[in-house]
C-alpha positions in Angstrom: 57.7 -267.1 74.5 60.3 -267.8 76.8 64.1 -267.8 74.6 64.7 -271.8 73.2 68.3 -272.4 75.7 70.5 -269.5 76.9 73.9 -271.2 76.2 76.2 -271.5 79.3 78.2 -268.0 80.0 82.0 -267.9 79.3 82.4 -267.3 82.9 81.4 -270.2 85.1 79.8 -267.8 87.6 78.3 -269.3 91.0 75.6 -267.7 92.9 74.9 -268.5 96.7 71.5 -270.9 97.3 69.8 -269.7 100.4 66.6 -270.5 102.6 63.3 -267.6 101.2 61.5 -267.2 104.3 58.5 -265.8 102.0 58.3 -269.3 99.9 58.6 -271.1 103.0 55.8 -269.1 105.0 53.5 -269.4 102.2 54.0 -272.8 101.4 53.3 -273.9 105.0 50.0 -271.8 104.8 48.9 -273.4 101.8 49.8 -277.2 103.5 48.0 -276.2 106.4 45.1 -275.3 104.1 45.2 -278.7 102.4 45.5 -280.7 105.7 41.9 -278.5 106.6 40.5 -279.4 103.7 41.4 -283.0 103.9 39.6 -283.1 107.3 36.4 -282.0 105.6 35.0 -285.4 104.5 34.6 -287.1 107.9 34.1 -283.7 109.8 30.9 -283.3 107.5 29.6 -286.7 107.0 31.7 -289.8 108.7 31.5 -293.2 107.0 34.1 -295.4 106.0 34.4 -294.0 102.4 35.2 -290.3 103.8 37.6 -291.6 106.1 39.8 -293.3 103.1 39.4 -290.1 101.2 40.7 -288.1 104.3 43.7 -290.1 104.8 44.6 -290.1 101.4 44.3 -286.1 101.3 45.9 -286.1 104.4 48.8 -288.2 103.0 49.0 -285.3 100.1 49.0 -281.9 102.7 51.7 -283.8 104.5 53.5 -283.9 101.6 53.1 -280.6 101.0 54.4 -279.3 104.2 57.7 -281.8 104.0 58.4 -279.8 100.6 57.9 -276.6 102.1 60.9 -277.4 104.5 62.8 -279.1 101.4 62.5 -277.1 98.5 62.2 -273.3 100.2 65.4 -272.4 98.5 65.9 -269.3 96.1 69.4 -268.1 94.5 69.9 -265.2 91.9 70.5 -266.8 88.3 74.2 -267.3 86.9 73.0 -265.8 83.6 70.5 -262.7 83.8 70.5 -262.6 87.8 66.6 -263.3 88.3 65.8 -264.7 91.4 65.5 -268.8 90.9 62.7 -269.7 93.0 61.5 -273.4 94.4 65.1 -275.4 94.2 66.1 -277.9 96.6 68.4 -277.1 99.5 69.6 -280.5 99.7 69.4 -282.2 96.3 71.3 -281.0 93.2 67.9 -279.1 91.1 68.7 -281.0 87.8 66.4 -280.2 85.6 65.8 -276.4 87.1 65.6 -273.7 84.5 65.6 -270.0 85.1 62.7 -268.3 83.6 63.9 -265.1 82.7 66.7 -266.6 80.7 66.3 -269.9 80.1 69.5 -271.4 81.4 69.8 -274.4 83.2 71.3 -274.6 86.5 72.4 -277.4 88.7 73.3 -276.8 92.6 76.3 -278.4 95.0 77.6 -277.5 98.9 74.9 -274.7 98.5 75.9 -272.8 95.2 74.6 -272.4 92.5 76.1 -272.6 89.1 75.2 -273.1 85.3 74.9 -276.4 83.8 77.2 -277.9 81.7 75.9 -278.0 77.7 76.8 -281.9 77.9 74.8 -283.0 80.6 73.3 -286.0 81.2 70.6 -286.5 83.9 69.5 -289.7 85.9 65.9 -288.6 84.7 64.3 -287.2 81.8 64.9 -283.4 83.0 64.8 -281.8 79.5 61.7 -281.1 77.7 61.7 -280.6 73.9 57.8 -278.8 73.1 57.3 -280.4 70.1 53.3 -279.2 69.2 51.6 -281.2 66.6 55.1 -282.0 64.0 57.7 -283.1 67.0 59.9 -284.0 63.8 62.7 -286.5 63.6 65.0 -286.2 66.3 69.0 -286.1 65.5 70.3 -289.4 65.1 72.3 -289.2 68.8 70.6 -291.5 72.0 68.7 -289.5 73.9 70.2 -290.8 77.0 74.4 -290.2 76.7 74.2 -288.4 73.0 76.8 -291.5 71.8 76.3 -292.7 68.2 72.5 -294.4 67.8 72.4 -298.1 67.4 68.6 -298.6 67.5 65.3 -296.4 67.5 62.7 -297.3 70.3 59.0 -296.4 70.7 58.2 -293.6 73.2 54.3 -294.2 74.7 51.8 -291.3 74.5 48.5 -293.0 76.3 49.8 -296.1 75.9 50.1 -295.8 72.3 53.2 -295.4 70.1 53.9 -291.6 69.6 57.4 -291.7 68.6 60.7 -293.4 68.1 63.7 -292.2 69.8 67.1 -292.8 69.0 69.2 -294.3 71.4 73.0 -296.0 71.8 73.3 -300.2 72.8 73.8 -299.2 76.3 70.3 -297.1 76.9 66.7 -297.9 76.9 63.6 -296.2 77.8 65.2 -292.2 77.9 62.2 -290.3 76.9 58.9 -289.4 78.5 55.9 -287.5 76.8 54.3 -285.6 78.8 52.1 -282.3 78.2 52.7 -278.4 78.3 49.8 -276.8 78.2 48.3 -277.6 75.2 51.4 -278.8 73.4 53.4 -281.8 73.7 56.3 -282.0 75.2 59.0 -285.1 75.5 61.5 -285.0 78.3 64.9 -286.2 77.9 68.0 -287.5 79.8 70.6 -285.2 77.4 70.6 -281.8 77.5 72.8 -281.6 74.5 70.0 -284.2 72.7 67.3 -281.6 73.6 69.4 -278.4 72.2 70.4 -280.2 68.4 66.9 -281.1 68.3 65.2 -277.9 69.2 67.7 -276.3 66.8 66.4 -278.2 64.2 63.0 -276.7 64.5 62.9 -273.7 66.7 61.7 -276.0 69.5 61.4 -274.5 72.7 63.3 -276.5 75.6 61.6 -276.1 79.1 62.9 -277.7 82.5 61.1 -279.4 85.0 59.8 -276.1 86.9 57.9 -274.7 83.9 54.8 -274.7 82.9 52.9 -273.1 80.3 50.0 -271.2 82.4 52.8 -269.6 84.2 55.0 -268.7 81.5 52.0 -267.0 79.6 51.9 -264.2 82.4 50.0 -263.9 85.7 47.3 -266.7 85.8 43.7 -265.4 86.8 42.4 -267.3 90.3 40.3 -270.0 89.3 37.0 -268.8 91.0 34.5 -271.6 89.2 36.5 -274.1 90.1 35.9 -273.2 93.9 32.7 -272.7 93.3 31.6 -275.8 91.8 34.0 -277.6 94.7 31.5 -275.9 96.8 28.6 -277.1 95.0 29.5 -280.7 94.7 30.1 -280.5 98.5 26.5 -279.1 99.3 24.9 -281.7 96.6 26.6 -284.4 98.9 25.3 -283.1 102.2 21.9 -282.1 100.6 21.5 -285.8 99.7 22.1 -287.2 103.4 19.8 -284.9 104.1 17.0 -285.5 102.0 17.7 -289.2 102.1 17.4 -288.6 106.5 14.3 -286.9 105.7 12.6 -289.7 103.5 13.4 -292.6 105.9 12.3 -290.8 109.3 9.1 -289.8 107.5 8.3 -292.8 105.5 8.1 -291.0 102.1 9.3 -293.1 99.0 12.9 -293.0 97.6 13.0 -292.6 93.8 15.1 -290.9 91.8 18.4 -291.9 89.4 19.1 -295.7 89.1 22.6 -296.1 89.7 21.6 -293.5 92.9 19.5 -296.1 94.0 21.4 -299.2 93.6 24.3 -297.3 95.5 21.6 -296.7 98.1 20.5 -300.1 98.1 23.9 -301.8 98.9 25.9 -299.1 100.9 22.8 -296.4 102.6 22.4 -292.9 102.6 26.1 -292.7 104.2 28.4 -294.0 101.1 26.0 -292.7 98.8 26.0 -289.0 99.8 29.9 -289.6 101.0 30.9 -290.2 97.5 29.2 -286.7 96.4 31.1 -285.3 99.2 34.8 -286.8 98.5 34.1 -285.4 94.5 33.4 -282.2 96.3 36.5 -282.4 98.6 39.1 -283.5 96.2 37.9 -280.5 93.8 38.3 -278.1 96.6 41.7 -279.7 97.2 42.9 -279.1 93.5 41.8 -275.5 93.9 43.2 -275.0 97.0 46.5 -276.3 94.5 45.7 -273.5 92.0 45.4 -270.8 93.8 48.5 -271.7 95.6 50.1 -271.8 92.4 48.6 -268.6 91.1 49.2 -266.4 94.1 53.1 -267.2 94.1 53.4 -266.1 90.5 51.4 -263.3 91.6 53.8 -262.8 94.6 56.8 -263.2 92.7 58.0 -265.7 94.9 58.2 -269.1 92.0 
């Protein structure tokens, strides 16, 4: 497990934040790869539900490649000296934890430089893993850590998970969200999300974590592909069959709801909807293995 919070080091040291030409590289392979797999749909069977579900994975490559030129940038950490891959060369990285120490870093005019212990972020940048017995938070608002006023229901699913403090001046500072199999809730105060990790050995993780990654190399996710693929070839094997049955008059039975969809929209939709399953599986692997080769390359 990763250490709960390095505190800040006496000395405020900075560290330079440059372009890595390695994360950059890759991560414009692994756009180009989603922008070919977007094309798959229409390329395999065109009809007007493939072509929305192209665009829209188009849409997602694109933004893909505009984050490869955006957020290329590596530093070493002001702490331990690790490298600090994935931060932003133009924005200020809130939220950005180094994982060999755990310190939190924030970036300005392209240096690097630990974050203060009293920060307070614009978004909820500091996530408390809480498990099953998240525990009553310190009686500070989550938001600006000033005397709380008033407690206010944080949503988990739409439901009530838990009420977090919070001053007159702040609403709505907490988000729950999920690491790995944990819960974790993000907030605004990095000095909120320290005095209540204290309280019970919480671990504090920042936005770049997650809990695959932090348990060690990842393996490559080699069903997932494969079933991707299989969707895919049900999808085309449907058209096909479905080709087959109307040229040569045969009767078309089979699942109900199959039929219906073949009944209102033909062979197209129906076997284009098998296909776009397929296509948007083999897009989130595609996102996997991306993920898993840079923590196998070192590179984030």
């Amino acid at each position: 497990m990763q250490p709960v919070y390095r505190n800040p080091p006496t000395d405020p040291t900075k560290t330079a934040l440059r372009r890595s030409s390695l994360r950059m590289a890759y991560d414009l392979v692994i756009a180009a790869a989603l922008l070919g797999v977007a094309t798959i749909p229409v390329v395999v069977l065109a009809s007007w539900i493939t072509w929305v579900a192209s665009i829209f994975l188009s849409l997602l490559g694109i933004t893909m490649l505009v984050l490869a030129f955006l957020a290329p940038g590596v530093a070493d950490c002001p702490g331990c000296r690790k490298k600090m891959y994935g931060l932003s060369l133009s924005g200020d990285n809130i939220g950005h934890q180094c994982e060999g120490c755990g310190l939190f870093v924030s970036s300005d005019k392209g240096q690097v430089m630990p974050m203060p212990e009293h920060w307070n972020a614009i978004i909820p940048a500091f996530g408390v893993v809480v498990g099953a017995t998240p525990g009553d938070p310190p009686e500070i608002c989550c938001v600006c850590t000033a005397p709380a006023t008033r407690k206010l229901p944080v949503l988990k699913e739409k439901k009530p998970y838990l009420d977090m403090p919070h001053c007159a001046n702040h609403d709505d500072g907490a988000r729950v969200g999920k690491y790995g199999h944990q819960d974790v809730v993000r907030v605004h105060s990095l000095a909120f999300a320290r005095a209540w990790a204290a309280t019970r050995a919480h671990e504090i993780v920042g936005n770049n974590r997650n809990a695959d990654k932090d348990r060690g190399i990842p393996p490559i996710p080699w069903l997932h592909g494969l079933v991707s693929f299989g969707i895919l070839a049900f999808g085309v094997s449907v058209h096909a069959l479905l080709d087959w049955a109307e040229a040569s008059g045969s009767p078309i039975v089979g699942n109900a709801l199959m039929l219906l969809l073949y009944a209102i929209f033909g062979k197209k939709v129906l076997a284009g909807i098998f296909v776009c399953i397929g296509t948007f599986a083999l897009h989130g692997f595609v996102m996997r293995l991306g993920a898993v080769m840079r923590v196998r390359l070192g590179i984030g």
